[in-house]
MIDOSE-1310 file (N, C-alpha, C; in nm, 2 decimals, decimal comma, always signed):
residues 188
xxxx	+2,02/-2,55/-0,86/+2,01/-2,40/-0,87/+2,07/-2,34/-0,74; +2,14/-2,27/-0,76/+2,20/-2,16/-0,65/+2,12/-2,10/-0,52; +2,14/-2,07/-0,46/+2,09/-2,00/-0,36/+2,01/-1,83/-0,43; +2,13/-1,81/-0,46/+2,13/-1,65/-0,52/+2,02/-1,65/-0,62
xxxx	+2,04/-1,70/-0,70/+1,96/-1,80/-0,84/+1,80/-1,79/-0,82; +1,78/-1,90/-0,69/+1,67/-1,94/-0,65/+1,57/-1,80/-0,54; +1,65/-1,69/-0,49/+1,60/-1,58/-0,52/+1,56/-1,51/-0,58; +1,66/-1,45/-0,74/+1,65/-1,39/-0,83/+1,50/-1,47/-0,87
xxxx	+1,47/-1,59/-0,91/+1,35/-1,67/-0,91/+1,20/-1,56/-0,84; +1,24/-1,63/-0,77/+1,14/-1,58/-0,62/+1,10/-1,41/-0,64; +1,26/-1,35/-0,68/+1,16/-1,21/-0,69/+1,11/-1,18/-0,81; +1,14/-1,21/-0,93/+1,07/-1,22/-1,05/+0,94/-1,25/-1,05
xxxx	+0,91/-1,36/-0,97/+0,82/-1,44/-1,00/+0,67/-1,33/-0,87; +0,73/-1,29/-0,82/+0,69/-1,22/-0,74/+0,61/-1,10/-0,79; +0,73/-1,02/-0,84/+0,68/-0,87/-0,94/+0,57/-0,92/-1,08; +0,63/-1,07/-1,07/+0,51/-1,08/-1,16/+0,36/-1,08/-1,15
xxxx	+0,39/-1,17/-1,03/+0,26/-1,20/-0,94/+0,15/-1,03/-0,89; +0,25/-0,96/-0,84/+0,21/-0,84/-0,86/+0,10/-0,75/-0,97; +0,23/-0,75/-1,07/+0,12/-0,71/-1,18/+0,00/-0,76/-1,28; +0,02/-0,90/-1,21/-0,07/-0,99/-1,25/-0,20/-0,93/-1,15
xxxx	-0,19/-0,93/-1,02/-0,29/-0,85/-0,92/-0,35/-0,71/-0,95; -0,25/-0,66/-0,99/-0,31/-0,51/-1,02/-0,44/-0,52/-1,13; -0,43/-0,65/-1,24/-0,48/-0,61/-1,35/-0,58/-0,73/-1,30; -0,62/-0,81/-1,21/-0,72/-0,93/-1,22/-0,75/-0,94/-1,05
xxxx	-0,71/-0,86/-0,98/-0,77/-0,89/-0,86/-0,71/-0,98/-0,75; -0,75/-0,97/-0,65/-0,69/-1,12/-0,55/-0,86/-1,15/-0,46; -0,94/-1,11/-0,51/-1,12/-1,14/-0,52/-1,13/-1,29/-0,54; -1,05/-1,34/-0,65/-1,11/-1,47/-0,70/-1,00/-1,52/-0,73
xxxx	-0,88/-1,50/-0,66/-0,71/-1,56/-0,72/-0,73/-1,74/-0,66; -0,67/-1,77/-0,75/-0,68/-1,90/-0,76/-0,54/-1,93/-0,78; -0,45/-2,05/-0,74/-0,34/-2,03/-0,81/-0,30/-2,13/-0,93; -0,34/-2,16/-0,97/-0,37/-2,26/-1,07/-0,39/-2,20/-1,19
xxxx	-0,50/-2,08/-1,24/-0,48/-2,01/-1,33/-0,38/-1,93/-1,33; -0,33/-1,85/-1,20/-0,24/-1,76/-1,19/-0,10/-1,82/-1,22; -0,06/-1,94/-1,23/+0,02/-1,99/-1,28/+0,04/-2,05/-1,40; -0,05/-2,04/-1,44/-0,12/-2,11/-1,61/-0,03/-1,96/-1,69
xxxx	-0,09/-1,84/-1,60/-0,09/-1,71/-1,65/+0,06/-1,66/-1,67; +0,12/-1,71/-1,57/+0,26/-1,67/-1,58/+0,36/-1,79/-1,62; +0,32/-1,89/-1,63/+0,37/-2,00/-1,74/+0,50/-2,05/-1,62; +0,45/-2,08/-1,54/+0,49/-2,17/-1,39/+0,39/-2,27/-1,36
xxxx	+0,40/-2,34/-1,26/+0,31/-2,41/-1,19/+0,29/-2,36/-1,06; +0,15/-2,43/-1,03/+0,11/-2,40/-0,96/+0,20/-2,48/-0,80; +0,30/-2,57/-0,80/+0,40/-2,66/-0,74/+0,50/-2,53/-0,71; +0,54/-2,45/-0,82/+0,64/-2,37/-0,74/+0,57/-2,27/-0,75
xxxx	+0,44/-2,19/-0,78/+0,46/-2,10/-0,67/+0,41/-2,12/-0,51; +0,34/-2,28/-0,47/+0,37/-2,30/-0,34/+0,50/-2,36/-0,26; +0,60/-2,38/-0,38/+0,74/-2,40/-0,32/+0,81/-2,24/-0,25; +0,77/-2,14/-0,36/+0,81/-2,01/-0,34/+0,78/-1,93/-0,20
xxxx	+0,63/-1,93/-0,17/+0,52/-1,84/-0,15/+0,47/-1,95/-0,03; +0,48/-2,09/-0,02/+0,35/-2,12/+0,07/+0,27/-2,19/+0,09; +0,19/-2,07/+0,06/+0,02/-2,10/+0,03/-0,01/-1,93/-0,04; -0,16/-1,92/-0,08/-0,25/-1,82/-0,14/-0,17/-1,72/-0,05
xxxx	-0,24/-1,73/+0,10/-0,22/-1,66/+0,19/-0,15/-1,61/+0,21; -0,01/-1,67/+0,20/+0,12/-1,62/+0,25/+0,15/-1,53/+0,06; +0,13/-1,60/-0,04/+0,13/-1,52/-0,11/+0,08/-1,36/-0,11; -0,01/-1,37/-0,09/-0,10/-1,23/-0,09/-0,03/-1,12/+0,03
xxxx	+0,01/-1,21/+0,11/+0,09/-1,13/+0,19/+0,22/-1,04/+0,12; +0,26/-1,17/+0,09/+0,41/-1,08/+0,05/+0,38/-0,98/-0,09; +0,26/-1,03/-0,17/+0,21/-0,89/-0,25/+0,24/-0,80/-0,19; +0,09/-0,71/-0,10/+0,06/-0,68/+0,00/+0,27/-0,59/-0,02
xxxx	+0,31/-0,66/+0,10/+0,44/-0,62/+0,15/+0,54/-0,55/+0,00; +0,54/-0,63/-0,13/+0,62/-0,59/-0,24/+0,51/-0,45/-0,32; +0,40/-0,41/-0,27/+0,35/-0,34/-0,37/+0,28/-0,20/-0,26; +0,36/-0,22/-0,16/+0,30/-0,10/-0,11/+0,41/+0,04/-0,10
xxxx	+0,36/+0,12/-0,09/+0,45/+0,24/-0,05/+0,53/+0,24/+0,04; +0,69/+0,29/+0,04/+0,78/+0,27/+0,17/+0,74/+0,37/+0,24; +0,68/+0,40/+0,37/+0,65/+0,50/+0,41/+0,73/+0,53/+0,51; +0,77/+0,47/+0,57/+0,92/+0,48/+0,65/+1,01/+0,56/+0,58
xxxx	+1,04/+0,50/+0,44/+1,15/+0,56/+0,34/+1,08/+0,69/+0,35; +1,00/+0,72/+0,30/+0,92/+0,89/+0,21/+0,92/+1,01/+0,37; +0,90/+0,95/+0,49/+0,91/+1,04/+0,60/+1,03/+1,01/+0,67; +1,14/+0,99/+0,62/+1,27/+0,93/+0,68/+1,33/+1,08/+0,72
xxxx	+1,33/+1,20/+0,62/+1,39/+1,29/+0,66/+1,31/+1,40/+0,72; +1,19/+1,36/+0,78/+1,11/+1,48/+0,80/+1,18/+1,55/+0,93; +1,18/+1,65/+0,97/+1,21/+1,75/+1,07/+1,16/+1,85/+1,13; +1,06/+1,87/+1,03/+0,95/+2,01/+1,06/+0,81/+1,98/+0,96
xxxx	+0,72/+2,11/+1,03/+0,61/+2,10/+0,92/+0,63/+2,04/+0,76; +0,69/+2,20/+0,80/+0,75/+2,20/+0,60/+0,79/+2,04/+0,56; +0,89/+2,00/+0,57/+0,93/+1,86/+0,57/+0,83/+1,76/+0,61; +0,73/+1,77/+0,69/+0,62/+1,68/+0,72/+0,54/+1,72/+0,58
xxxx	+0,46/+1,84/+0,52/+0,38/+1,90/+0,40/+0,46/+1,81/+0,31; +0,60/+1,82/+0,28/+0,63/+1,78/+0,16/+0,65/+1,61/+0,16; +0,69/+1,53/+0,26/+0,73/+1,44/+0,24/+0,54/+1,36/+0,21; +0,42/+1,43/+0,25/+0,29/+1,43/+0,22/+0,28/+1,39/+0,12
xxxx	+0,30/+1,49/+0,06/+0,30/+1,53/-0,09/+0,39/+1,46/-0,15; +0,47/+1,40/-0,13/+0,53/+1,30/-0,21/+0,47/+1,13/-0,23; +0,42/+1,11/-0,10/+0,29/+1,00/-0,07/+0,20/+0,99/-0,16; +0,14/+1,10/-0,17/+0,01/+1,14/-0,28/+0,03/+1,12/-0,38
xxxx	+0,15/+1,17/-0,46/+0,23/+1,14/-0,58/+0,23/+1,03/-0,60; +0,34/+0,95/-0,49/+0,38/+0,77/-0,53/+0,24/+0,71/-0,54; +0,14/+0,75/-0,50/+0,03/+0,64/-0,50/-0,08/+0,69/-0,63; -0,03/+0,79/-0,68/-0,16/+0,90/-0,81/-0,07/+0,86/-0,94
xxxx	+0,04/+0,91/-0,94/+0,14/+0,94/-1,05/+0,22/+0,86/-1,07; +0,32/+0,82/-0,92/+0,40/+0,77/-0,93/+0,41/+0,60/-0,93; +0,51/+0,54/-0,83/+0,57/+0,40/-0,88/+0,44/+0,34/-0,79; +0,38/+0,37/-0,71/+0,24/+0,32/-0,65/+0,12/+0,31/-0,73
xxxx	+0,09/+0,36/-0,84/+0,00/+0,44/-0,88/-0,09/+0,27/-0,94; -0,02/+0,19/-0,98/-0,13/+0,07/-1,00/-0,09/-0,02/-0,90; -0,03/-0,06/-0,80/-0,05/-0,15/-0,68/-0,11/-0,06/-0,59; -0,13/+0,02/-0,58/-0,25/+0,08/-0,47/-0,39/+0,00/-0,51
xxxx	-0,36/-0,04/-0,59/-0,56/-0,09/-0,63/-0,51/-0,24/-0,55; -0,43/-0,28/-0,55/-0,43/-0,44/-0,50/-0,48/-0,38/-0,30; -0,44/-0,30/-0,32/-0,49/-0,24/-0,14/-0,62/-0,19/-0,16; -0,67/-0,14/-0,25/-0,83/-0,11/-0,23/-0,91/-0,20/-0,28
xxxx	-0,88/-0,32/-0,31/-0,92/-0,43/-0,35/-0,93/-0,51/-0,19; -0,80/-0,55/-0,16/-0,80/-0,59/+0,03/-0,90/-0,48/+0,10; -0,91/-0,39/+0,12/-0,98/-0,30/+0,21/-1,17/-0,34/+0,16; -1,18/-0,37/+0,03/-1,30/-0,36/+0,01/-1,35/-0,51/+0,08
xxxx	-1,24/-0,62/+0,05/-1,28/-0,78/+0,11/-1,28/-0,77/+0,22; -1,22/-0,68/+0,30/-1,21/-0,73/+0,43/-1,34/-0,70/+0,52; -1,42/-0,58/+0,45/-1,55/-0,57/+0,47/-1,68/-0,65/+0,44; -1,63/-0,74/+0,34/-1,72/-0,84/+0,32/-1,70/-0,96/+0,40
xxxx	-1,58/-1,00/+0,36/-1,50/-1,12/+0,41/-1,41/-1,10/+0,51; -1,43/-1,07/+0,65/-1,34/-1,06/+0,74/-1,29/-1,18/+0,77; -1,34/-1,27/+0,77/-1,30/-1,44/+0,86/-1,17/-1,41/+0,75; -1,15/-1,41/+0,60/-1,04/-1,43/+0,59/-0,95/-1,31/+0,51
xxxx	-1,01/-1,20/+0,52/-0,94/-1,10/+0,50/-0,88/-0,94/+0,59; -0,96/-0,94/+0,70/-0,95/-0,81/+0,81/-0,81/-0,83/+0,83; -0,74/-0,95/+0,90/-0,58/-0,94/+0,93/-0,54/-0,90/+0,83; -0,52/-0,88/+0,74/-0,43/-0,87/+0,63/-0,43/-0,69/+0,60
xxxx	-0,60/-0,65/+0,61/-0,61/-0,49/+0,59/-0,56/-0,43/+0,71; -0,59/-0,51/+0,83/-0,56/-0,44/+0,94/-0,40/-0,41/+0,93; -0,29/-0,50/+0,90/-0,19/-0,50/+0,88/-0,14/-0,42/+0,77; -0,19/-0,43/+0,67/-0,24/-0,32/+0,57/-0,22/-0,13/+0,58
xxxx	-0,29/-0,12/+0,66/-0,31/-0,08/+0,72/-0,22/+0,02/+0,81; -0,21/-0,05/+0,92/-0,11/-0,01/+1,01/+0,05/+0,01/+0,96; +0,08/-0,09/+0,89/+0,21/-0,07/+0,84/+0,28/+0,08/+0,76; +0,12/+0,15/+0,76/+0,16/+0,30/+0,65/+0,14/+0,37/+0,78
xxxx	+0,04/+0,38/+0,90/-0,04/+0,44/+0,94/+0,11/+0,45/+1,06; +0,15/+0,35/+1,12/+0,26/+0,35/+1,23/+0,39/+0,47/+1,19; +0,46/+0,44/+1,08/+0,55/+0,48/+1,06/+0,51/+0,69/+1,08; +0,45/+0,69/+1,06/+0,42/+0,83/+1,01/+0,39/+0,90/+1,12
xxxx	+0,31/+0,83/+1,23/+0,27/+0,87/+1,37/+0,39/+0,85/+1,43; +0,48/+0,78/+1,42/+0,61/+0,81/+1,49/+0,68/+0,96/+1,46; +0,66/+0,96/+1,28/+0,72/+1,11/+1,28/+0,66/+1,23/+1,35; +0,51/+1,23/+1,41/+0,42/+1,32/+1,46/+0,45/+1,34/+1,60
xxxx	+0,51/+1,22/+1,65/+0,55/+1,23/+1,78/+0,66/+1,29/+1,78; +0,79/+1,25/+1,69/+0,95/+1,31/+1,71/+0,90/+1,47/+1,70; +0,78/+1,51/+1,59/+0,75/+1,66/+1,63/+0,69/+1,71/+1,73; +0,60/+1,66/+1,85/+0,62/+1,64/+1,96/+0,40/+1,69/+2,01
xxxx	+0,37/+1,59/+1,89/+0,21/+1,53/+1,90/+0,21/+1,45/+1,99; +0,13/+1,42/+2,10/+0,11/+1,29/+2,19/+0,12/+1,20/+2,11; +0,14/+1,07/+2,20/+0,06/+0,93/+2,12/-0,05/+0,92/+2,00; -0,15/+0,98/+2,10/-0,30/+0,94/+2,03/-0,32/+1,07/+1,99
xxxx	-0,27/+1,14/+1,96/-0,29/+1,26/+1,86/-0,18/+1,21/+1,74; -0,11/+1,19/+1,75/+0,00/+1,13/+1,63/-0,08/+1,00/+1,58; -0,08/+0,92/+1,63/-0,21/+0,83/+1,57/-0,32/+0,88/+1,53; -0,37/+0,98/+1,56/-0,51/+1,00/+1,47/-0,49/+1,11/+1,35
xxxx	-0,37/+1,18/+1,36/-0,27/+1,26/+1,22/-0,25/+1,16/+1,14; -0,18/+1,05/+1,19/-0,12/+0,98/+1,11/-0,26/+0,94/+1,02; -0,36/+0,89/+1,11/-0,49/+0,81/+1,03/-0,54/+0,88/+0,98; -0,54/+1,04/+0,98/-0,60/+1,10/+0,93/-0,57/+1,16/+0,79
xxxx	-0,42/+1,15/+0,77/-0,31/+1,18/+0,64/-0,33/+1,02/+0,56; -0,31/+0,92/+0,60/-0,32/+0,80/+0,54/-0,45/+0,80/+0,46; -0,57/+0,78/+0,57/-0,70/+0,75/+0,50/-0,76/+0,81/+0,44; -0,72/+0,96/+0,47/-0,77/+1,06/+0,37/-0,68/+1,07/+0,25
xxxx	-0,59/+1,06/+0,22/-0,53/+1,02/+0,08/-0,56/+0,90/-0,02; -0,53/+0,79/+0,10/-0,61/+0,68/+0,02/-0,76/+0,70/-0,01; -0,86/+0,74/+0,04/-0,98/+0,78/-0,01/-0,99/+0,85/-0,13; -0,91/+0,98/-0,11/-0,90/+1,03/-0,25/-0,85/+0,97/-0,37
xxxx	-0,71/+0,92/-0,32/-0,68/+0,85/-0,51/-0,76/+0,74/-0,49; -0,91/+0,72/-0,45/-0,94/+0,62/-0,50/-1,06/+0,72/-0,51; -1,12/+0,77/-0,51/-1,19/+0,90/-0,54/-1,16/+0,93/-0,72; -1,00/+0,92/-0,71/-0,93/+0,98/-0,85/-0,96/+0,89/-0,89
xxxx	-0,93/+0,74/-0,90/-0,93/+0,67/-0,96/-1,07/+0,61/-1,03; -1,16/+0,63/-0,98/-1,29/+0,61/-1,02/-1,33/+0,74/-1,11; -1,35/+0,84/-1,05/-1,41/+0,97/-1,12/-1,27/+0,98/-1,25; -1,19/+1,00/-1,21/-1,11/+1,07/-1,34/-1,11/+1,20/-1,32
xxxx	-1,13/+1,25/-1,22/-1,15/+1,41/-1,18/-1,01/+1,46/-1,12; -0,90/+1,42/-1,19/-0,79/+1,46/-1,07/-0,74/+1,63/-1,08; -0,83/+1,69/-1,12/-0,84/+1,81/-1,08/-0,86/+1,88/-0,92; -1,00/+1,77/-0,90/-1,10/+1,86/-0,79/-1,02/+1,76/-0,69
xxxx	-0,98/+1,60/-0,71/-0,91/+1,59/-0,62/-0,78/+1,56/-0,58; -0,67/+1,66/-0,65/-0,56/+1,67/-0,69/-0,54/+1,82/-0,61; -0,69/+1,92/-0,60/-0,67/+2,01/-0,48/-0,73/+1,96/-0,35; -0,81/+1,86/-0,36/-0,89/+1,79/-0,24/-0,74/+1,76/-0,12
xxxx	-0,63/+1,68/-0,19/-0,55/+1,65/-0,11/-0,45/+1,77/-0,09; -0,41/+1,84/-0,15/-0,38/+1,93/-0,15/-0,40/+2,01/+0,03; -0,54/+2,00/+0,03/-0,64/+2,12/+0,14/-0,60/+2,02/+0,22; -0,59/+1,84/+0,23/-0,59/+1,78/+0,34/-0,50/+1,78/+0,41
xxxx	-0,35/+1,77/+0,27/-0,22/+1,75/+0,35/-0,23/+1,87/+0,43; -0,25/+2,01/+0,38/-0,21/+2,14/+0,47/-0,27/+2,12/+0,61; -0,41/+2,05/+0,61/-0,46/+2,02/+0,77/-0,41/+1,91/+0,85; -0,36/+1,84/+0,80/-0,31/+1,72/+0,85/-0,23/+1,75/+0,94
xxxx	-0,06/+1,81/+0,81/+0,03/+1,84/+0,87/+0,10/+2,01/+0,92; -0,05/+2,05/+0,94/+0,00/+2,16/+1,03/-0,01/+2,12/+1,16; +0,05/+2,15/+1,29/+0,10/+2,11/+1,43/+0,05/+2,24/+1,54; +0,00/+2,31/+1,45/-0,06/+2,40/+1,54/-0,20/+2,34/+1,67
């Protein structure tokens, strides 16, 4: 098999693994059924992937929001509100809208199970929360005020579409985010 080949493999097998998570969890992932499931073995997806761990990682990494990409052009408020609001979207509506549960799934183990899940949410985590506090600073928030916007736009969104996701109410909180992003990213 090719180099190229044995890629094209790897990411298939990947997106698979993915939406196999969205719909069954990484609570009780085993890879043995998960490979039963996707009609591989369990041999290559540790040829691919590792281990579990490094697996779940690179979920994790293939199923989250580019958040780098979505605030790449921000410049001002305005541009900070919208590029918000586009976050909200990718993770309610959009191409996020069912791998965000593989993240509120990690956030809920890592509370239970830290020995072997906190690195992973912490990284989790940070990886949305960094990128964004950089843009708060290029508008010219301190450090630790850009860090706590940034945490404060992140977790309050994620709260809510998981808010939406349970209730079904994406009315009340379809304006919930709405009222946050406007506090978030005003700079006043």
């Amino acid at each position: 098999m090719s180099a190229a080949n044995d890629t094209d493999k790897r990411t298939e097998l990947l997106h698979r693994v993915v939406r196999y998570l969205e719909a069954y969890g990484i609570a009780d992932l085993s890879l043995s059924p998960l490979a039963t499931e996707l009609g591989t073995s369990k041999r290559m997806l540790l040829y691919y992937f590792g281990s579990r761990e490094n697996l779940i990682v690179e979920v994790l990494a293939a199923s989250r929001p580019e958040v780098a990409g979505i605030f790449s052009d921000v410049t001002d408020e305005p541009s900070l509100r919208a590029a918000a609001l586009d976050l909200w979207t990718a993770i309610t509506v959009g191409a996020q809208q069912r791998p965000i549960r593989i993240l509120f799934q990690l956030l809920s183990l890592a509370a239970t199970q830290p020995d072997r899940y906190e690195a992973l949410a912490v990284d989790a985590v940070t990886v949305m929360v960094e990128p964004i506090a950089e843009v708060y600073q290029r508008l010219g928030a301190t450090r630790a005020d850009a860090r706590a916007r940034a945490s404060l736009l992140v977790s309050g969104l994620r709260g809510l579409c998981q808010d939406r996701i349970v209730t079904g109410d994406s009315n009340r909180i379809d304006a919930a985010a709405h009222l946050l992003v406007d506090s978030a990213t005003s700079l006043r």
